[in-house]
C-alpha positions as CSV (number, residue, x, y, z in Angstrom):
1,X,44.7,112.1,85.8
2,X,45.4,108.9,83.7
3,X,44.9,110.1,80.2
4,X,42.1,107.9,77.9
5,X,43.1,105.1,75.9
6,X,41.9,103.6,72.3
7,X,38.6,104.2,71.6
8,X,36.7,101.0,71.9
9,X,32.8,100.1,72.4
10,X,31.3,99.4,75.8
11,X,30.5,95.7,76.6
12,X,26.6,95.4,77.3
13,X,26.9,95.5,80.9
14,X,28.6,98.1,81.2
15,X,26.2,100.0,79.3
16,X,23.3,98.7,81.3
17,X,24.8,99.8,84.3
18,X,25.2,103.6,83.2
19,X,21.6,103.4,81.8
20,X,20.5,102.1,85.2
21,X,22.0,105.2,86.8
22,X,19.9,107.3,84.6
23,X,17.1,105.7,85.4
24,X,17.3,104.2,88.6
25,X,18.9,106.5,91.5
26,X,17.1,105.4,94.6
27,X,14.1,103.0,95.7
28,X,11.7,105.5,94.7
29,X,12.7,105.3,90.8
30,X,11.8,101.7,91.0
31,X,8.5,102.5,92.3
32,X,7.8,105.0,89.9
33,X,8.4,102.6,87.0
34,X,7.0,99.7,88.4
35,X,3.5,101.9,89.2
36,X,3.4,103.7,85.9
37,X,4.1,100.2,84.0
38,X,1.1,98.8,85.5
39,X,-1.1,102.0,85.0
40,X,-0.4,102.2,81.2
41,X,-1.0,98.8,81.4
42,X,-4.8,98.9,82.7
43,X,-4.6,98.3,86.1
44,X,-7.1,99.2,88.2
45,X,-5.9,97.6,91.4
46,X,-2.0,97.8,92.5
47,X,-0.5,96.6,95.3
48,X,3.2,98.2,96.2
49,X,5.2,96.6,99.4
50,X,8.5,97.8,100.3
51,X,11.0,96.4,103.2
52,X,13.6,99.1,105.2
53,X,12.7,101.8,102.7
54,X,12.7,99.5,99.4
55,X,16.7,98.5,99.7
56,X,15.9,95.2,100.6
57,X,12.7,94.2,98.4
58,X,10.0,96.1,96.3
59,X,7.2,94.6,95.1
60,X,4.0,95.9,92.7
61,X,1.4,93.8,91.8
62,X,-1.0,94.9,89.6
63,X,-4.7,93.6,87.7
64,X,-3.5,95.0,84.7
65,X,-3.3,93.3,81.1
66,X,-0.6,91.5,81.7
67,X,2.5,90.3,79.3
68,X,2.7,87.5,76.9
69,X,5.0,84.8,77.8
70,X,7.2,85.2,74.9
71,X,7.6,88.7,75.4
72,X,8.9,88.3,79.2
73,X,12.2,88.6,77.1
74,X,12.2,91.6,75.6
75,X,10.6,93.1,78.5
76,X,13.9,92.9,80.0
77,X,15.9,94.2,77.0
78,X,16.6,97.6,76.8
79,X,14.4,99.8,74.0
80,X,11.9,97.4,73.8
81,X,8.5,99.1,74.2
82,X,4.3,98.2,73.2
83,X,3.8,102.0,74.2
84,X,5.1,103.6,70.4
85,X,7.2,102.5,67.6
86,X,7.3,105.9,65.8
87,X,9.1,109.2,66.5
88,X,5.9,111.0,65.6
89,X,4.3,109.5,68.6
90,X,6.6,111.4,71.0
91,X,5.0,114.5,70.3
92,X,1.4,113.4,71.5
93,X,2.2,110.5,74.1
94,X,-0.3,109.5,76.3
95,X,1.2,107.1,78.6
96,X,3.4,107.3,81.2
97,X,6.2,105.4,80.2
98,X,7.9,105.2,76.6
99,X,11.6,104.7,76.8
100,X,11.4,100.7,77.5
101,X,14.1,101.1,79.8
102,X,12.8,101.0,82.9
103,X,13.1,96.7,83.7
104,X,15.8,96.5,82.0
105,X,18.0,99.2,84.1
106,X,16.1,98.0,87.6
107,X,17.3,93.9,86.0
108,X,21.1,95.8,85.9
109,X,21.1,97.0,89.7
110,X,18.5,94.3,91.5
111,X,17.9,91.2,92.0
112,X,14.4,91.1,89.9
113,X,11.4,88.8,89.6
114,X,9.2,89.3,86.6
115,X,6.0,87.6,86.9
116,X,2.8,87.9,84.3
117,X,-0.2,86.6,83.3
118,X,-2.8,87.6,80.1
119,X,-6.4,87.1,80.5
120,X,-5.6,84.4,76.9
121,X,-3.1,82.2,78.9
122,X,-4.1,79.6,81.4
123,X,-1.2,79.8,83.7
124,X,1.3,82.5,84.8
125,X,5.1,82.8,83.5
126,X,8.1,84.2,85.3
127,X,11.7,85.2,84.5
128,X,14.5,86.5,86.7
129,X,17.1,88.9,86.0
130,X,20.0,89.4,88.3
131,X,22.2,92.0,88.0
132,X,21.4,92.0,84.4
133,X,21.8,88.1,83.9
134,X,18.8,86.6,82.7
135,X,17.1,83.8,83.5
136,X,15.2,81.3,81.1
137,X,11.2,82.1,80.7
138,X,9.2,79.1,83.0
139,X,6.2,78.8,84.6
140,X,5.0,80.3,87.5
141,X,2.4,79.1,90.8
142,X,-0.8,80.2,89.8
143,X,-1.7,84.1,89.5
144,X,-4.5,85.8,88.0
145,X,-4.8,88.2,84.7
146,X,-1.9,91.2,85.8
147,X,1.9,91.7,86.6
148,X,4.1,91.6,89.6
149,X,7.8,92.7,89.9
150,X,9.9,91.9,92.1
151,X,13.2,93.5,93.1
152,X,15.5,92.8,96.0
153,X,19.0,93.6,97.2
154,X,19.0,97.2,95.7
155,X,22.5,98.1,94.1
156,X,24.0,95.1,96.0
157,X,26.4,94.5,93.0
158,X,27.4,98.1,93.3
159,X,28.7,99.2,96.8
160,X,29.0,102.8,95.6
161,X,25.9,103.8,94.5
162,X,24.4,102.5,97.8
163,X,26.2,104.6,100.1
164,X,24.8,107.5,98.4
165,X,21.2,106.3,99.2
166,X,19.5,108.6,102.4
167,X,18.5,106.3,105.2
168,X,15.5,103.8,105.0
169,X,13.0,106.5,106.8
170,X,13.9,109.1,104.3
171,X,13.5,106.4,101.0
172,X,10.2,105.4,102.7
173,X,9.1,108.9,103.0
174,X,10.0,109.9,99.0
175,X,8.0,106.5,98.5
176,X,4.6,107.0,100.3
177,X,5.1,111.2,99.0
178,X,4.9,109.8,95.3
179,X,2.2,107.0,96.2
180,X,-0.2,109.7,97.4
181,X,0.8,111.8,94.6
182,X,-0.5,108.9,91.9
183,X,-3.4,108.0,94.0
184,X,-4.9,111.6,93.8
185,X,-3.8,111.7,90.2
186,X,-5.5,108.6,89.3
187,X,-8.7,108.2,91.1
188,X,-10.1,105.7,89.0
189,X,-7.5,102.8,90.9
190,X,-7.3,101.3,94.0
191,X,-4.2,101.4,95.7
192,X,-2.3,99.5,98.9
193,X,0.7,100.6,100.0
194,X,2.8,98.6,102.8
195,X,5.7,99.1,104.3
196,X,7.6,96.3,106.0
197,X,4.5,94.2,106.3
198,X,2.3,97.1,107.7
199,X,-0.7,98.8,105.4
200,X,0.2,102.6,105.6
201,X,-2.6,103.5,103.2
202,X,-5.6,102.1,101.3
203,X,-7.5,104.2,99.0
204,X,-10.5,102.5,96.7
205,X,-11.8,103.8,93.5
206,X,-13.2,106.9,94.0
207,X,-17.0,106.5,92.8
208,X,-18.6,108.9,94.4
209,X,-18.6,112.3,97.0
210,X,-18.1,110.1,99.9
211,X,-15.6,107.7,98.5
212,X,-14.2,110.9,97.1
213,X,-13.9,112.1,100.5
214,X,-12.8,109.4,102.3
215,X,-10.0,109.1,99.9
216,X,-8.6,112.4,100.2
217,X,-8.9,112.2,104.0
218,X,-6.7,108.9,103.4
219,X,-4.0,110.7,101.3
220,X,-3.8,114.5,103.2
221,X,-5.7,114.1,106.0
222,X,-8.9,115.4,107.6
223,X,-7.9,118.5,108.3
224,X,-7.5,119.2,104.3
225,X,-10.0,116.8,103.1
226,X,-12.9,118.8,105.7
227,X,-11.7,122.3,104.5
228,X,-10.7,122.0,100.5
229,X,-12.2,124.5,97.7
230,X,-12.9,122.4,94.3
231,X,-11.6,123.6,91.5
232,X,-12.5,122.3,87.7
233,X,-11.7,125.2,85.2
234,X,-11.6,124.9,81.5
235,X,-10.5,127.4,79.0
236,X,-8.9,127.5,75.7
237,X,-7.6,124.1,76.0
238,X,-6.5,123.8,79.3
239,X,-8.4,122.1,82.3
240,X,-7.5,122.0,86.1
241,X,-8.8,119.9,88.2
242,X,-8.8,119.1,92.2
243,X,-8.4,120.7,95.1
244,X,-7.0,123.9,97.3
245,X,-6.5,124.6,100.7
246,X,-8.1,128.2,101.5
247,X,-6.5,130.9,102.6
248,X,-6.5,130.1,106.4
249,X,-5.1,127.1,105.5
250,X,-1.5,126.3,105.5
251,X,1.3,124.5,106.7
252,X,4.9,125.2,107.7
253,X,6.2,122.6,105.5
254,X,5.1,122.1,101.4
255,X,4.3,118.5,102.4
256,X,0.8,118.9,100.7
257,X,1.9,120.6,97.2
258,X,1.0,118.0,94.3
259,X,1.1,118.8,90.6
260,X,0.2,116.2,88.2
261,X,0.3,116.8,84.1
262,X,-2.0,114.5,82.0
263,X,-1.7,112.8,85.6
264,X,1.4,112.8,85.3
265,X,3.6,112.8,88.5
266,X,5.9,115.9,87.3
267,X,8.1,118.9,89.5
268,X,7.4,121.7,87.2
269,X,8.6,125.5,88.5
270,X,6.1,127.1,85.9
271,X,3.2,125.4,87.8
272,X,4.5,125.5,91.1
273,X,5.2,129.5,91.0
274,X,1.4,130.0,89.1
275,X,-0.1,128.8,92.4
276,X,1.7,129.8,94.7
277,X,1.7,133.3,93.3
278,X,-2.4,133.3,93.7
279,X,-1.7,132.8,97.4
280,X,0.5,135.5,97.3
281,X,0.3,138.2,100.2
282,X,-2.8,136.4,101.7
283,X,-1.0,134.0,104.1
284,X,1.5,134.2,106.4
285,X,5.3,134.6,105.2
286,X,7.2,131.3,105.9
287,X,3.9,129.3,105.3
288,X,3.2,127.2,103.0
289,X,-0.4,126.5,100.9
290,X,-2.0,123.2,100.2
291,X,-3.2,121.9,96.9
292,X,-3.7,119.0,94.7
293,X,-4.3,119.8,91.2
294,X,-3.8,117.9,87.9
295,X,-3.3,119.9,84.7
296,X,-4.6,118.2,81.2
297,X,-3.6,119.9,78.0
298,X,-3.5,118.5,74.6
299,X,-0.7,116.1,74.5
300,X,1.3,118.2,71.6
301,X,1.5,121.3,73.7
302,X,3.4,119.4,75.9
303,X,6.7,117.4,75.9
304,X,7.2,115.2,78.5
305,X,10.5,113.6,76.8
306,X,12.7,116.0,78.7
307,X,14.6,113.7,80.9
308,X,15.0,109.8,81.9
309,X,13.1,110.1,84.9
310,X,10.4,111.8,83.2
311,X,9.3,114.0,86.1
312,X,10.1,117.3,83.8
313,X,8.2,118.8,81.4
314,X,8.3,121.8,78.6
315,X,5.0,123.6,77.5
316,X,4.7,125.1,73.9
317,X,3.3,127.8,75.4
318,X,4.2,128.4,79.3
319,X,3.1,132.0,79.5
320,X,-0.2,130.8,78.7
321,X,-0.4,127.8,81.3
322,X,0.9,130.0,84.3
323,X,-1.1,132.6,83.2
324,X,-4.0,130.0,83.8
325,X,-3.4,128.1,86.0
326,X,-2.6,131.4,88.2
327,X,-6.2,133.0,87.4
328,X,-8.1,129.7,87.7
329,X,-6.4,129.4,91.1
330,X,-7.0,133.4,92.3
331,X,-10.6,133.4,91.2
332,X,-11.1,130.5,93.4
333,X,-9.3,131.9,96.4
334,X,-11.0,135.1,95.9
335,X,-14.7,133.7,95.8
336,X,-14.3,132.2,98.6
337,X,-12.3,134.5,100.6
338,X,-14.9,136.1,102.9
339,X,-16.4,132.4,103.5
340,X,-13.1,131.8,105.5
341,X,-14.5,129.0,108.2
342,X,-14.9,125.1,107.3
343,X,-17.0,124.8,104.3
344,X,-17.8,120.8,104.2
345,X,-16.4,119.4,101.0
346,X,-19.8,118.2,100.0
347,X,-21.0,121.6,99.7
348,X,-18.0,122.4,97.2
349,X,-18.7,119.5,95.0
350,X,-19.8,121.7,92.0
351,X,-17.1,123.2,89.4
352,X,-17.1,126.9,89.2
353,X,-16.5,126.2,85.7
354,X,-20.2,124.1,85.7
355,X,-22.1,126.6,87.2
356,X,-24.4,128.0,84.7
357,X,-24.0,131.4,83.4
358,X,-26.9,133.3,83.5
359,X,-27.8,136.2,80.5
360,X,-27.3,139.9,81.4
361,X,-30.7,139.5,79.7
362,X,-32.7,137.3,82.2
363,X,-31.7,139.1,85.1
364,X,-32.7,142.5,84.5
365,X,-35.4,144.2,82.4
366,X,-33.2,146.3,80.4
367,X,-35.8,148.7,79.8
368,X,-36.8,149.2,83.2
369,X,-33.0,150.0,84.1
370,X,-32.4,152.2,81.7
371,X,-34.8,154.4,82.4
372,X,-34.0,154.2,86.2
373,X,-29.8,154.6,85.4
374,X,-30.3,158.1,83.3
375,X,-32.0,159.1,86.5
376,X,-34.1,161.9,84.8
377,X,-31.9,163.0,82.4
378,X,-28.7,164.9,82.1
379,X,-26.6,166.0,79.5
380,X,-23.6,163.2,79.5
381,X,-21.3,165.2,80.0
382,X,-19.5,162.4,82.3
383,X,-19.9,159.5,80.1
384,X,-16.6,157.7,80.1
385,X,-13.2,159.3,81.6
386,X,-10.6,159.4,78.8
387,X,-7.3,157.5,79.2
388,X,-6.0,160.8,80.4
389,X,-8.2,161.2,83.5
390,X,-6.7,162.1,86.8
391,X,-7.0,160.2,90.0
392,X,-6.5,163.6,92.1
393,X,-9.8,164.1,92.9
394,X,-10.9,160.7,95.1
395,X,-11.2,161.6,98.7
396,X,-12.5,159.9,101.7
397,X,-16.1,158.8,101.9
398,X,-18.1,161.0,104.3
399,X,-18.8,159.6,108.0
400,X,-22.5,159.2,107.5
401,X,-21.9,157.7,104.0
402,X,-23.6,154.6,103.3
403,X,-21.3,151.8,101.5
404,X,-23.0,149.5,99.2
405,X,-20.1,147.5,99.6
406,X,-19.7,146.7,103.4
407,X,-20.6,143.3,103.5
408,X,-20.3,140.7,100.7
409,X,-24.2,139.6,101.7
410,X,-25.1,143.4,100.7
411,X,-23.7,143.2,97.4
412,X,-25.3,139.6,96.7
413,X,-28.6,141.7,96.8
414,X,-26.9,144.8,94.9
415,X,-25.4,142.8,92.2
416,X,-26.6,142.7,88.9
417,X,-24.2,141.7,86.4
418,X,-21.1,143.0,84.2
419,X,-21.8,144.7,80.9
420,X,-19.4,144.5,78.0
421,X,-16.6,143.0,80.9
422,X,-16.2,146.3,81.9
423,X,-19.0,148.1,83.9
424,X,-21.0,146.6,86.6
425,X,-24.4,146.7,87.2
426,X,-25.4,147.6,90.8
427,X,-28.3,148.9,93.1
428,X,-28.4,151.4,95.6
429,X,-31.3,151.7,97.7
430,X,-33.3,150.2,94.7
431,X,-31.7,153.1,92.6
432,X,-29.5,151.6,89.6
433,X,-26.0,152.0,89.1
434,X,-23.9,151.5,86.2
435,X,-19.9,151.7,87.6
436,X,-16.5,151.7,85.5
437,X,-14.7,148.7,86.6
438,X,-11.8,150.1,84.7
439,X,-12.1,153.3,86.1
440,X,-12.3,152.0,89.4
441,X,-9.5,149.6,89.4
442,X,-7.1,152.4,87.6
443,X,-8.0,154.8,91.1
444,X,-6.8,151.7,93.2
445,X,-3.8,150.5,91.4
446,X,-2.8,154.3,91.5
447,X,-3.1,155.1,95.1
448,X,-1.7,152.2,95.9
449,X,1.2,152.7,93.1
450,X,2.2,155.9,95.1
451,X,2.7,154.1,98.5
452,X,3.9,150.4,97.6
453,X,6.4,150.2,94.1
454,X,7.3,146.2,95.1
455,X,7.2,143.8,91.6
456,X,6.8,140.5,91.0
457,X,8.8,139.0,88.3
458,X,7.6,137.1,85.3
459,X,8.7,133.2,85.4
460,X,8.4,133.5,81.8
461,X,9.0,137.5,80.2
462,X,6.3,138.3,77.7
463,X,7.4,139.6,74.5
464,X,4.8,141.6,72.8
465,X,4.6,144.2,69.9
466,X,2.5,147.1,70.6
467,X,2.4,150.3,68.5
468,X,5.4,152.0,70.4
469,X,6.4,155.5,70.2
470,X,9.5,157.9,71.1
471,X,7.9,158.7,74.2
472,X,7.0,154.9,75.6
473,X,10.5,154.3,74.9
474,X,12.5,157.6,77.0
475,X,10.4,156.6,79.8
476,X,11.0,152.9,80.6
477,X,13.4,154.0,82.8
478,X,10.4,155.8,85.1
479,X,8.2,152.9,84.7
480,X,10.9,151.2,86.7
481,X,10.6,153.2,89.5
482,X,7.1,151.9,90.6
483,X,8.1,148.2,89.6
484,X,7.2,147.6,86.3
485,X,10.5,146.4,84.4
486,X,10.3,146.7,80.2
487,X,12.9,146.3,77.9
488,X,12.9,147.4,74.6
489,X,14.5,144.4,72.3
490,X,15.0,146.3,69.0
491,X,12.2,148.5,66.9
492,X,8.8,147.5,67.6
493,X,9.1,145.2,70.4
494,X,8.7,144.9,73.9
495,X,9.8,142.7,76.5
496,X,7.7,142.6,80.4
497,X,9.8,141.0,82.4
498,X,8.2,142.7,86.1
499,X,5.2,144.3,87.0
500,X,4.0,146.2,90.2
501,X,3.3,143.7,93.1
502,X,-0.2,145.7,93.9
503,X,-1.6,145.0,90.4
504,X,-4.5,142.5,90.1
505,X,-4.7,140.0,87.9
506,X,-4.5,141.6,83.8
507,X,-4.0,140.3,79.8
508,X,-0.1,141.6,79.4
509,X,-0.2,142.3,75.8
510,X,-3.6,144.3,75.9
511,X,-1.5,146.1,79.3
512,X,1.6,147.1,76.9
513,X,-1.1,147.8,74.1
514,X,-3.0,150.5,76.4
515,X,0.8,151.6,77.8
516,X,1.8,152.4,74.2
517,X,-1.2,154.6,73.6
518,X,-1.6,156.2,76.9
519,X,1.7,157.4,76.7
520,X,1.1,160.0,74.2
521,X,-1.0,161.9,76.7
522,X,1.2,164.1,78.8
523,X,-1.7,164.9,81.5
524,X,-1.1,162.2,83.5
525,X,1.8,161.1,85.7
526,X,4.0,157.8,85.3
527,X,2.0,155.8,88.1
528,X,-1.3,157.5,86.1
529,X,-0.5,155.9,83.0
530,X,0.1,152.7,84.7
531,X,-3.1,152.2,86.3
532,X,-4.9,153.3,83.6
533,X,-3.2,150.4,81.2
534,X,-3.8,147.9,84.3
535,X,-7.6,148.7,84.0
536,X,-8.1,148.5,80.8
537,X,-6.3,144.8,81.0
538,X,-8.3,143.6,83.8
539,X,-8.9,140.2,83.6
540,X,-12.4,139.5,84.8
541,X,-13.8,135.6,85.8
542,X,-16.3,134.5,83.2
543,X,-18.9,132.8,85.2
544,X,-21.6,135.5,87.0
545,X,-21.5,134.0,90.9
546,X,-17.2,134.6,90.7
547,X,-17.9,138.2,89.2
548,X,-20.0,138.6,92.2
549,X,-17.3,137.9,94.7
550,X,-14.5,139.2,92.3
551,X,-16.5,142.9,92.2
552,X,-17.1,142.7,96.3
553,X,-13.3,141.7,96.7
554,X,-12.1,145.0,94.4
555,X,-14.8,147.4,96.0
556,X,-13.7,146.1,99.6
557,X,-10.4,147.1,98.5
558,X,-11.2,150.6,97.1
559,X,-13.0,151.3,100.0
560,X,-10.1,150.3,102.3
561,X,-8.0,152.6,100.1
562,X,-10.4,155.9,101.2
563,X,-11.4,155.5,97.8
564,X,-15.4,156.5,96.5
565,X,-16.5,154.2,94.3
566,X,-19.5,156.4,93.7
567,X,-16.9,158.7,91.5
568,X,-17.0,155.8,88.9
569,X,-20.6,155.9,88.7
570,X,-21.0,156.3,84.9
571,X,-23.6,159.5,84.0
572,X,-25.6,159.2,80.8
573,X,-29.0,160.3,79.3
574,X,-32.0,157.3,78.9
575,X,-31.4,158.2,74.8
576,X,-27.4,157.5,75.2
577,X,-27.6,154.2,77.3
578,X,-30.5,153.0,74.3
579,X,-27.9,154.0,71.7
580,X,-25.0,152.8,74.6
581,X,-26.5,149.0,75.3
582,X,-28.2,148.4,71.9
583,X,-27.4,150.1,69.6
């Protein structure tokens, strides 16, 4: 090894060239840059060509605002940006690009063609940069109000990096992957893509269901397009939108996975392992889901200024956003998991999240009910189990044993609503039925505790300070055993890092909460005190036609568990529910 020399400053090309391998480490970078340029810049029409996979040319025209002539300059120069000017602006960008390095490092490894035109100037300008020597600023044959960049010869001045490049099929393929990518991202532009003078896809502005359609037929095919569940959620400042394969759906390869943030093109494992965790245990091992989905939070719980080729990103809060983005996801699959079959898109057009909820209020007479529920009296003795109650006693249902439960279209006529987000309203042969949904779940995740202690790690532990005691502490070792991994990080807090794999869906912190308390009570065993926590942090959907689906789902369960839901049924005097409901 030759030992280093006198420190001494780089010359400018050099320094182009190792910003250009930041930047620019395959055809597909200079797509990316080229495609989010013209995107921040307005476009609403963009044209990308390639030849033998983008080594020999890549060109993107675009209809968007365009660049004044005396700025074709600085558009070359490295750091030169319109897209911020002050550091504050990093923490709530809201375009794609920001570093004002991309031209300049493609101008450093390409032969490149800059070509612009403002909607103020009567005739386009051009300027060339090759291999980071640039041209004078002249006029160029007429072009309308936009941009198009031109690059040829890819890493031609640099032998070296081009032997690293993957063959022209496998650059085309990363090429036409991120096209479809942007183009479901950003439905509000037209896009062309060609590839060695052939149109591989056109997609037009999506105005509409059956432009909507169309579109998504063009990007994943028909087979997805026909057969995907809508899904638009927003909650406490988070919003998903697009689309999800159902659980019959899936693929050997994750060749129709796409994540977008603030339509961003981004490769985020928090995301990725939120979704595929809802599909979780419902398809096939060694199959893969579909989905297209694109995440919008508020720019400053976000930083996207992670690396150059801006494809990462960090969350403030990343327990919250897989936490979200998981539920928003399950609740989906779950609603529509006993429609398994084709559902046409059209008929999925409307948001779960737009659905309108509908008052406990208007659908029942609560009168009426609660006179029917206390069933002629009785002395309420059974009004709610305490944390301490034992699951011993469930046995199987009796042969001749109706089940409220045995086909979801039963329960849409059984189904009244959930009071308090804890006990569901339900009718049995027109007789009233108030059941424990904690209670209910608790049974489940116990019996199936005892048979199944398989967990699923946290992507991002939750550290939480419940009210602990002596006794929580002595027994995280026994929690352990049926998959549920805490660590104690000092006095007074708690860090979940695993829970049990047959647990649904459920709030962490009010889980340890409930933990912490229930472990006082030495009544009930380890996997007892477990599925009583669970219950009590069940994590319910909000809107009332998901609650339907999500109670037939858990009740299906418990009855496939030779569980009785009927020992949930909740037993109190017409005086108590009065004082109960409303008082």
């Amino acid at each position: 090894m030759t030992l280093p020399g006198r420190i001494a400053p780089l010359t400018d090309h050099v320094i182009n060239q190792i910003a250009a391998g930041e930047v620019v480490e395959r055809p597909l970078s200079i797509v990316k840059e080229l495609v989010e340029n013209a995107l921040d810049a307005g476009a609403s029409s963009i044209e990308v060509s390639i030849r033998h996979g983008g080594l020999e040319q890549i060109r993107v025209a675009d209809n968007g605002q365009g660049i004044e002539p005396e700025d074709l300059h600085l558009a070359l120069q490295r750091h030169c940006t319109s897209k911020l000017s002050l550091a504050e602006e990093l923490l709530q960008l809201d375009s794609l690009g920001f570093r004002g390095e991309a031209l300049a490092s493609i101008g450093a490894v390409s032969k490149l063609t800059l070509t612009s035109r403002t909607a103020s100037c009567s005739h386009a300008s051009e300027i060339l940069c090759e291999y980071g020597e640039l041209s004078d600023v002249r006029p160029a044959p007429s072009y309308p109000t936009g941009t198009v960049v031109e690059a040829e010869n890819l890493f031609a001045n640099t032998p070296a990096r081009r032997k690293f490049l993957k063959q022209a099929r496998t650059e085309y393929l990363q090429i036409l992957h991120f096209l479809k990518h942007v183009a479901f991202s950003h439905a509000d532009a037209s896009i062309v893509f060609s590839a060695d003078d052939k149109v591989v896809f056109k997609v037009a502005v999506s105005a509409g269901p059956d432009i909507e359609q169309r579109r998504l037929m063009s990007l994943f095919g028909k087979e997805f397009a026909s057969r995907a569940l809508k899904l638009a959620r927003h909650e406490q400042g988070l919003a998903i939108n697009g689309w999800i394969g159902p659980i019959d759906s899936h693929r050997p390869r994750a060749d129709i996975q796409f994540l977008s943030v603030n339509r961003r093109v981004v490769k985020d494992r928090t995301l990725l392992h939120a979704v595929r965790l809802a599909y979780d245990g419902k398809i096939p091992e060694g199959r893969y889901p579909c989905f297209a989905l694109d995440i919008s939070i508020a720019p400053q719980e976000v930083d996207v200024n992670v690396h150059p080729s801006k494809t990462e990103v960090r969350f403030v809060e990343p327990r919250r956003v897989h936490d979200q983005t998981f539920s928003f996801v399950s609740h989906l699959l779950s609603t529509n998991s006993s429609l398994i079959g084709t559902p046409s898109l059209g008929e999925l057009q409307a948001s779960e999240a737009n659905s309108a909820k509908t008052s406990l209020y208007e659908n029942i007479n609560l009168q009426h009910q609660i006179s029917q529920v206390a069933d002629g009296g009785g002395d309420g003795a059974g009004t709610s189990r305490s944390r301490g109650y034992s699951h011993a006693r469930a046995r199987q249902p009796q042969r001749n044993e109706r089940s409220l439960f045995s086909a979801h279209d039963e329960l849409s006529d059984s189904f009244t609503g959930i009071l308090f987000e804890r006990y569901a309203l339900l009718r049995e042969q027109d007789c009233p039925q108030i059941v424990d949904l904690w209670r209910l779940a608790a049974d489940l995740f116990c019996a199936r505790l005892l048979t199944d202690q398989r967990s699923r790690p946290l992507i991002v532990p939750e550290r939480i300070l419940p009210a602990l005691n002596g006794s929580l502490e002595q027994r995280l070792s026994a929690y352990g055993e049926y998959g549920l991994s805490i660590s104690s990080l000092g006095p007074q807090q708690l860090v979940l890092r695993e829970i049990p794999l047959v647990l649904l869906p459920i709030n962490y912190e009010k889980f340890l909460s409930a933990l912490a308390v229930d472990d006082t009570l030495e009544t009930t065993s380890v996997a007892e005190k477990i599925a009583n926590a669970a219950g009590e942090a069940l994590l319910l959907p909000a809107e009332s036609t998901a609650q339907q689906r999500w109670c037939a789902e858990l009740l299906a369960q418990v009855q496939a568990a030779s569980l009785r839901w009927q020992d949930c049924v909740v037993q109190r005097t017409e005086a108590q529910w009065r004082q109960f409901l409303i008082g």
